[in-house]
C-alpha positions as CSV (number, residue, x, y, z in Angstrom):
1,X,8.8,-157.3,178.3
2,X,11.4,-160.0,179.5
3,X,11.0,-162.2,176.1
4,X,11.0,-159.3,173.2
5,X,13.7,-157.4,176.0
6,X,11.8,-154.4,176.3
7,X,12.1,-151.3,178.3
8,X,9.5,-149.3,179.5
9,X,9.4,-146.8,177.4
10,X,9.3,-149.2,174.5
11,X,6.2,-151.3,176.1
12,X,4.6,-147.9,176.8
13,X,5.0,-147.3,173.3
14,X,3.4,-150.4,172.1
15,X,0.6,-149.7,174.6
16,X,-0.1,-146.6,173.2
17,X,-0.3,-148.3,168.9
18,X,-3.2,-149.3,170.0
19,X,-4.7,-146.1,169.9
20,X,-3.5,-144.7,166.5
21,X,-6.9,-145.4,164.9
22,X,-8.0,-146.1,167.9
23,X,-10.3,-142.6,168.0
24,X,-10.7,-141.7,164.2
25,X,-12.5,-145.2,163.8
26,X,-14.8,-144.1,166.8
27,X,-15.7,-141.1,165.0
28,X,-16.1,-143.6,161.5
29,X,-18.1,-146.1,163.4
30,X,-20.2,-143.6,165.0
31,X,-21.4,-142.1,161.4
32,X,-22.0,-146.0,160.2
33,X,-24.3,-146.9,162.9
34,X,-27.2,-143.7,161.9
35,X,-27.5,-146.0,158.6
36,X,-26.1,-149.7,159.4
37,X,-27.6,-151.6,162.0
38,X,-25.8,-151.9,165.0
39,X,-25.7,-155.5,165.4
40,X,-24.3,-156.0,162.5
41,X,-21.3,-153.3,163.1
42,X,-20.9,-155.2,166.4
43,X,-20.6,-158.8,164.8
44,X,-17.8,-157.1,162.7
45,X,-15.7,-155.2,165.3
46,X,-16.1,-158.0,167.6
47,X,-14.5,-160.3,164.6
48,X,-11.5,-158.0,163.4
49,X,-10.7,-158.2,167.4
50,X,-11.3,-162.0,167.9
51,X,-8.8,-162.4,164.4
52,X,-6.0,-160.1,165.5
53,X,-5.7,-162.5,168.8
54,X,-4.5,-164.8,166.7
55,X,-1.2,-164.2,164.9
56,X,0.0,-163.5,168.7
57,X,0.6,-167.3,168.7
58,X,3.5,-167.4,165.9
59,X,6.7,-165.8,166.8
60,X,6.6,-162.0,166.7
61,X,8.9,-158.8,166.6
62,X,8.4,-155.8,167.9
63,X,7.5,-153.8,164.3
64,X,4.8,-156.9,164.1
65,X,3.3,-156.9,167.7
66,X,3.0,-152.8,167.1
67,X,1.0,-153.6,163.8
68,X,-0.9,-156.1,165.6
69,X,-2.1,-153.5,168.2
70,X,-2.7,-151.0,165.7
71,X,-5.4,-153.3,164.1
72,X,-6.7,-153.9,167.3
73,X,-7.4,-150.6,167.8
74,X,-9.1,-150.2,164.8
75,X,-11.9,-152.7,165.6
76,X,-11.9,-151.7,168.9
77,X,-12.4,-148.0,168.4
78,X,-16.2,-148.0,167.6
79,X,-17.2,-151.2,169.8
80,X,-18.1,-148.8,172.7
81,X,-20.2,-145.6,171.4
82,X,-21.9,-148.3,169.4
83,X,-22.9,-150.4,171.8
84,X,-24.1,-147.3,173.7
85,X,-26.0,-146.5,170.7
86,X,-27.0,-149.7,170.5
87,X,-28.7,-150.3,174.0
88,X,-30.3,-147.0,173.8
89,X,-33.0,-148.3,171.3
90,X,-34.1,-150.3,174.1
91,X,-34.8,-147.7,177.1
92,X,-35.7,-144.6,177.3
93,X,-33.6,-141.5,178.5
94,X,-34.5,-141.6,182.5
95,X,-33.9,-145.8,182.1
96,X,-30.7,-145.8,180.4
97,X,-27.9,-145.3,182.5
98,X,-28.2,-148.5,184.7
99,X,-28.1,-151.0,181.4
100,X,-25.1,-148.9,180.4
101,X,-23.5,-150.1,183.6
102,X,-24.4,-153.5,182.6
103,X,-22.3,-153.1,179.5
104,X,-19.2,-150.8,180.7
105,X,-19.2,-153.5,183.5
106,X,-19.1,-156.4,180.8
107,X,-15.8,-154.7,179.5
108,X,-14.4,-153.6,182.8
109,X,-15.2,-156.8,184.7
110,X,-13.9,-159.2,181.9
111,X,-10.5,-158.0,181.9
112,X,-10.3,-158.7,185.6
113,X,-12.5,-161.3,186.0
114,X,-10.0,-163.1,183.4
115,X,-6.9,-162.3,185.0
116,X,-6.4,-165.2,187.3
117,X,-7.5,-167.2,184.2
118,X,-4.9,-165.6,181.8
119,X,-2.3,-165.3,184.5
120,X,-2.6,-169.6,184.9
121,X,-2.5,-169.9,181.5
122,X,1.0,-167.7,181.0
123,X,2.4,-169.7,184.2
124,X,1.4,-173.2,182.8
125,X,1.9,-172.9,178.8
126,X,3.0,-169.4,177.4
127,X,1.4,-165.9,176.7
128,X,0.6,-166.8,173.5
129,X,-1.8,-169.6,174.5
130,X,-3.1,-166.9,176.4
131,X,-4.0,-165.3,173.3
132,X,-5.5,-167.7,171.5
133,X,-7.7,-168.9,174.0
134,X,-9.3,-165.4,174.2
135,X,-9.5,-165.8,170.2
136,X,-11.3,-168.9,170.9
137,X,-13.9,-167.1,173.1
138,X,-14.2,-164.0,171.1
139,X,-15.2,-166.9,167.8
140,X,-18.3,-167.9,169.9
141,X,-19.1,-164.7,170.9
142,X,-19.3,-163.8,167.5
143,X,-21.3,-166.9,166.3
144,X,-23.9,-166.5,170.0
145,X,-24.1,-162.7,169.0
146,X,-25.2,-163.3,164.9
147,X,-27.8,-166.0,166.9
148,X,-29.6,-163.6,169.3
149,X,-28.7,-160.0,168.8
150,X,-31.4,-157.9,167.5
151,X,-32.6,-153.6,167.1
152,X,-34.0,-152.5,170.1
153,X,-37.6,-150.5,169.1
154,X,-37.4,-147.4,169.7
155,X,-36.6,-145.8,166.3
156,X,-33.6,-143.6,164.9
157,X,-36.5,-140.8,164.2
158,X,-36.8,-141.0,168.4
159,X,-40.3,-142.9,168.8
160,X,-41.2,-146.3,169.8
161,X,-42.3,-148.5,167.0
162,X,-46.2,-148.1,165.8
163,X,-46.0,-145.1,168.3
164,X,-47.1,-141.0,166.6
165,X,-44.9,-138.3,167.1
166,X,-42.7,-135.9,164.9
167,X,-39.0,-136.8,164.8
168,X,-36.2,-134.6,166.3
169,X,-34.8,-131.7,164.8
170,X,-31.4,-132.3,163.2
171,X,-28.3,-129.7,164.8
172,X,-25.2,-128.6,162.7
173,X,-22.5,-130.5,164.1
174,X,-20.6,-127.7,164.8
175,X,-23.1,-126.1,167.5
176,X,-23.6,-129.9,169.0
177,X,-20.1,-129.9,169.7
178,X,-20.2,-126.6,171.2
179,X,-22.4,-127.5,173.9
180,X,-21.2,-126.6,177.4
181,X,-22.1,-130.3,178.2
182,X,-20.5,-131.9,175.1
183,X,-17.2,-130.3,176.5
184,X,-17.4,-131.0,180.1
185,X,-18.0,-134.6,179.5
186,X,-14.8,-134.3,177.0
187,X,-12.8,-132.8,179.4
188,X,-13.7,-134.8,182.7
189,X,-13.6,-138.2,180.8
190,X,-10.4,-137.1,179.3
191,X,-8.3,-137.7,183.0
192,X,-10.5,-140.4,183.6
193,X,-9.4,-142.5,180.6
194,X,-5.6,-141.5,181.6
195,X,-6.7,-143.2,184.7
196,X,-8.5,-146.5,182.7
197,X,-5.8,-146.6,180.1
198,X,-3.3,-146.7,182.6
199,X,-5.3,-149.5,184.5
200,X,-4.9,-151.6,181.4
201,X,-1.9,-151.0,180.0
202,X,0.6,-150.6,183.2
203,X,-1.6,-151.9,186.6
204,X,-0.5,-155.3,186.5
205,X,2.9,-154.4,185.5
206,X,2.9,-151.5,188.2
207,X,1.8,-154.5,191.1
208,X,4.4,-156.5,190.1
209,X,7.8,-154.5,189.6
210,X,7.1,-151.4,191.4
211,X,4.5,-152.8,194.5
212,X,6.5,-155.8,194.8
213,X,3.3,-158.3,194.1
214,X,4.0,-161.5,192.9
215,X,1.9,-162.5,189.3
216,X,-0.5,-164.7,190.8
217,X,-1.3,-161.8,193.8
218,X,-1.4,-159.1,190.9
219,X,-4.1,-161.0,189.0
220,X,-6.1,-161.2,191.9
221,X,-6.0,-157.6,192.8
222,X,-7.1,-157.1,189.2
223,X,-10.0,-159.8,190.0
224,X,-11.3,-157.3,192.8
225,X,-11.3,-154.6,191.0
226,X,-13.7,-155.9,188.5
227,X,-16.3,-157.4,191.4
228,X,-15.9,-154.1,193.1
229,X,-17.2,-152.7,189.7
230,X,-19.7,-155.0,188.9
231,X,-21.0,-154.2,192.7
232,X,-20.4,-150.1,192.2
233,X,-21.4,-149.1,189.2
234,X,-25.1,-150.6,188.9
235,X,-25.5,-149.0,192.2
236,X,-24.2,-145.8,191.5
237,X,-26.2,-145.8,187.9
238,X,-29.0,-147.0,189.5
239,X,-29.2,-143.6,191.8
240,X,-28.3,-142.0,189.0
241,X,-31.5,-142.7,187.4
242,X,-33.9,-142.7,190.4
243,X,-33.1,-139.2,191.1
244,X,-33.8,-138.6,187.6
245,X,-37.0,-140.1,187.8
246,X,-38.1,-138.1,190.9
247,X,-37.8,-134.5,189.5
248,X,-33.8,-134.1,189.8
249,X,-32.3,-132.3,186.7
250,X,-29.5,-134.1,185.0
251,X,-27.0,-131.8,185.7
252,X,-27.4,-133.4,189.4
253,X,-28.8,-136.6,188.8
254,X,-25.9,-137.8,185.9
255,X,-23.3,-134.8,186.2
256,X,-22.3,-134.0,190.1
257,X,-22.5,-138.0,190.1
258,X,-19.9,-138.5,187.8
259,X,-18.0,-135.5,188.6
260,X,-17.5,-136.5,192.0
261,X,-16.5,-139.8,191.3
262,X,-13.6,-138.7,188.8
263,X,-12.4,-136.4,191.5
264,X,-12.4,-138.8,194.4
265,X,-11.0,-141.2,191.9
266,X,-8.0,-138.8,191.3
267,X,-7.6,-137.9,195.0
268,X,-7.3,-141.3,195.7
269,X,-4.8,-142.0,193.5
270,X,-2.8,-139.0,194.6
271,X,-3.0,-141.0,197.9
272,X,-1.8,-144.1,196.3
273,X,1.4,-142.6,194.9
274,X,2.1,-141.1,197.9
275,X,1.3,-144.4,200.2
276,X,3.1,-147.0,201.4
277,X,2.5,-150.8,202.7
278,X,0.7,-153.7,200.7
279,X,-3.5,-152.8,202.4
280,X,-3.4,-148.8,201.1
281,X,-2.1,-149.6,198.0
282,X,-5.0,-152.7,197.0
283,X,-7.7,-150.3,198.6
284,X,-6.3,-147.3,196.4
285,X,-5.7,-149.1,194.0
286,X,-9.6,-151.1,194.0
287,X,-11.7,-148.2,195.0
288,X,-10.2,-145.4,192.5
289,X,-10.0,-147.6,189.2
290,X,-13.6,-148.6,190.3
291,X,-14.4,-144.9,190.0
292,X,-12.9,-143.6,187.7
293,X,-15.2,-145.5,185.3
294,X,-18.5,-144.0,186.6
295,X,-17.8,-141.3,183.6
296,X,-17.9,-143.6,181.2
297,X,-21.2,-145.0,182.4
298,X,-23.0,-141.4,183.1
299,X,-21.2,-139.5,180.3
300,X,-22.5,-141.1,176.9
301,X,-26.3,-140.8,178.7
302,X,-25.5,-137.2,179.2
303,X,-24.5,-137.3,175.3
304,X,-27.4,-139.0,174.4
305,X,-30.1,-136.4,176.0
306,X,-29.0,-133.4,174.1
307,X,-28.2,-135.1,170.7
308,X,-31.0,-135.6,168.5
309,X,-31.4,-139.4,168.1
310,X,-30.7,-139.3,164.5
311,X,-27.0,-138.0,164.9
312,X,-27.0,-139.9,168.7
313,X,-24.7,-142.4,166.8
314,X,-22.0,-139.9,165.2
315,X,-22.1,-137.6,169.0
316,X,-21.3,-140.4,171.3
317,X,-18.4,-141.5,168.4
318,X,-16.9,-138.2,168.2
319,X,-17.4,-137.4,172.2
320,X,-15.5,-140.8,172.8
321,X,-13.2,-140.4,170.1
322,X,-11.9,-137.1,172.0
323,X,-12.0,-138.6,175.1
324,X,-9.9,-141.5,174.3
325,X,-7.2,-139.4,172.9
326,X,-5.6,-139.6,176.2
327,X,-4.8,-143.7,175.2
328,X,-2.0,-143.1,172.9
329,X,-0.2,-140.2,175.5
330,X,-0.9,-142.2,179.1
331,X,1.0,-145.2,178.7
332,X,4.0,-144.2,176.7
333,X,4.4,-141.0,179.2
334,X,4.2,-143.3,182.2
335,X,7.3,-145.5,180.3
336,X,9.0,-142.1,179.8
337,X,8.1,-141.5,183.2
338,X,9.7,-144.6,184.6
339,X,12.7,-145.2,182.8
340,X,13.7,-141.6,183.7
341,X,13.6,-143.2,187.0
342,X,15.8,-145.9,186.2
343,X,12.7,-147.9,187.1
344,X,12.7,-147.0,190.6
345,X,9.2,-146.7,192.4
346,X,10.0,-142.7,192.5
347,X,9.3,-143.0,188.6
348,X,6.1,-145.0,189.0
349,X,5.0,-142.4,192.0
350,X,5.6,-139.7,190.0
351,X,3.5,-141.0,186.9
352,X,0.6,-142.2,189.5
353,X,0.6,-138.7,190.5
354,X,-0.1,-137.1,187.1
355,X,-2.7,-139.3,186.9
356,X,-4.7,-138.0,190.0
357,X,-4.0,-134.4,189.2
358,X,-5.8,-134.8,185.6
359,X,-8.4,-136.7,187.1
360,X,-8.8,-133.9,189.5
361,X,-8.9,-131.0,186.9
362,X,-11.0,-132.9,184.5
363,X,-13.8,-133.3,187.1
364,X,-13.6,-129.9,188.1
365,X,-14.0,-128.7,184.3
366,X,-16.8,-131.2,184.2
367,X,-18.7,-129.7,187.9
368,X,-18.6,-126.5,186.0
369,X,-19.6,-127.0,182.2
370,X,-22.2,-130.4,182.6
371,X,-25.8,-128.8,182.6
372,X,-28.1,-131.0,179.6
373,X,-31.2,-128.9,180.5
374,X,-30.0,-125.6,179.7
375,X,-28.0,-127.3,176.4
376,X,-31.1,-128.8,175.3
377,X,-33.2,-125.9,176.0
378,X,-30.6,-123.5,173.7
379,X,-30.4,-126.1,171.3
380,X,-34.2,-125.9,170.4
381,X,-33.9,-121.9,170.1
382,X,-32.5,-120.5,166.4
383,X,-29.4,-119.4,166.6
């Protein structure tokens, strides 16, 4: 913001490019992987993402930092759903939502767990070394990945490999869609990505200029929230599943779960734009970002139960494709939000407090639409 002279609108704005094709390649990516191998769709998003870190080390204007993000968003789009898709050929449905914490927590916790690291980097040499170190990294990931990745065995017709058994009946998308569950996880992870997008985007900016933390303090703060993650959320998915396995339906074991999580997330954060003092604002701000992110963990294995395996692909794209429509509108509303403010921490309170109340509504949608029993069982009648 300081070097290109931007305001906050303007670095909401380039915040939310990211996002143009951010959802419509989720949707694209999520059709690919029901006939293309997922590791192979992974070794490619992860490359477009690893190349686009690198032109951030030449001098850049505006138009081109906009186009950068753009791209980025288009590799990025699919990486998710598809890795869900992905991971779910290796357990089955009462197994799967504690190695989708593994993953979510890989993304969650790398952005913090980095921080410190990016934030020494920026200090000592210049953001765009920072850039094209993470280029660096996402090169070997890409050359590790192409070395070990492999299919997982359960098939796309639904059975394990060598195992007998007839393949799932296929839906019409449009009735998928319809399903009361489909919807509640739309809606509920809807306000919980306003609260994730905002966490990446604005938190660190939000520490700094409106919180009064220095850098260094902000990327530490940003450092617990990912170890509170990694700590939460295989605890919380592991429940998740252990009530599943003892006889609970989903709708308790996976929905109330992650419904109640949104909402305490968005309470909490109601709390934080309403608080004062430098110990409520980290524990707001580490506790509510931690879960907020439970939906994205319990949601996609909600998805996965009532869509037949061989459109699982395609459902969890288009499921996060809506869901993630709230990137492009959450960080240029908060900039709106804050320059209307002049910048002052009544703009910032203001936008925090948005936040909380769609968090809020979305889990209350989500409390009374989640129910993949009764969806599965109406899916298998004719219509």
């Amino acid at each position: 913001m300081r070097d290109l002279g931007l305001s906050y609108t303007e670095f909401g704005l380039i915040g939310s490019s990211f996002f143009v094709f951010f959802s419509l390649n989720a949707i694209l990516g999520g059709f690919l992987v029901n006939r293309i191998a997922t590791t192979w769709v992974l070794f490619v998003l992860a490359l477009i993402w690893t190349l686009c870190q690198l032109p951030m080390l030449l001098p850049i204007t505006v138009a081109a930092l906009i186009a950068n993000r753009i791209a980025l968003g288009f590799g990025e789009g699919p990486a998710y759903p598809v890795a869900m898709h992905a991971v779910y050929k290796w357990f089955p449905n009462d197994h799967r939502a504690v190695p989708t914490s593994i993953i979510a927590i890989g993304a969650l916790a790398g952005s913090g767990l980095a921080a410190p690291m990016i934030v020494t980097v920026i200090n000592g040499w210049s953001w765009q070394v920072a850039f094209g170190l993470l280029g660096a990294i996402g090169l070997f990931w890409c050359i590790a990945w192409l070395m070990i990745a492999q299919e997982g065995p359960y098939e796309q017709t639904g059975r394990v490999l060598g195992a007998i058994g007839k393949p799932e009946m296929r839906l019409a998308y449009r009735r998928l869609l319809k399903c009361r569950t489909v919807i509640g996880v739309e809606i509920a992870g809807f306000g919980a990505y306003w609260l994730l997008t905002v966490s990446i985007v604005w938190l660190p900016a939000l520490l700094i200029q409106a919180f009064g933390y220095t850098a260094i303090q902000a990327g530490w703060i940003m450092m617990m929230v990912s170890l509170c993650q990694i700590a939460f959320l295989p605890a919380v998915s592991g429940l998740s599943d252990s009530l599943k396995r003892r006889g609970f339906s989903s709708r308790i074991a996976y929905g109330t779960i992650a419904c109640i999580s949104t909402f305490a997330a968005g309470l909490i954060i109601v709390l934080m734009s309403q608080s004062t003092g430098s110990l409520p604002i980290i524990v707001c701000t580490v506790v509510a970002f931690s879960l907020s992110n439970v939906m994205f963990i319990l949601g996609p294995v909600m998805i996965a139960e009532v869509a037949p395996i061989t459109q699982r692909g395609a459902t969890l794209g288009i499921v996060n494709a809506i869901t993630t429509l709230a990137g492009p509108l959450a960080p240029v509303t908060m900039g709106y939000m804050i320059d209307a403010s002049n910048g002052s921490s009544d703009g910032v309170r203001h936008a925090l407090l948005l936040c909380g109340i769609l968090a809020i509504l979305g889990a209350l949608a989500g409390f009374f639409l989640i129910d993949p029993e009764a969806d599965k069982a109406r899916s298998t009648h004719p219509l």
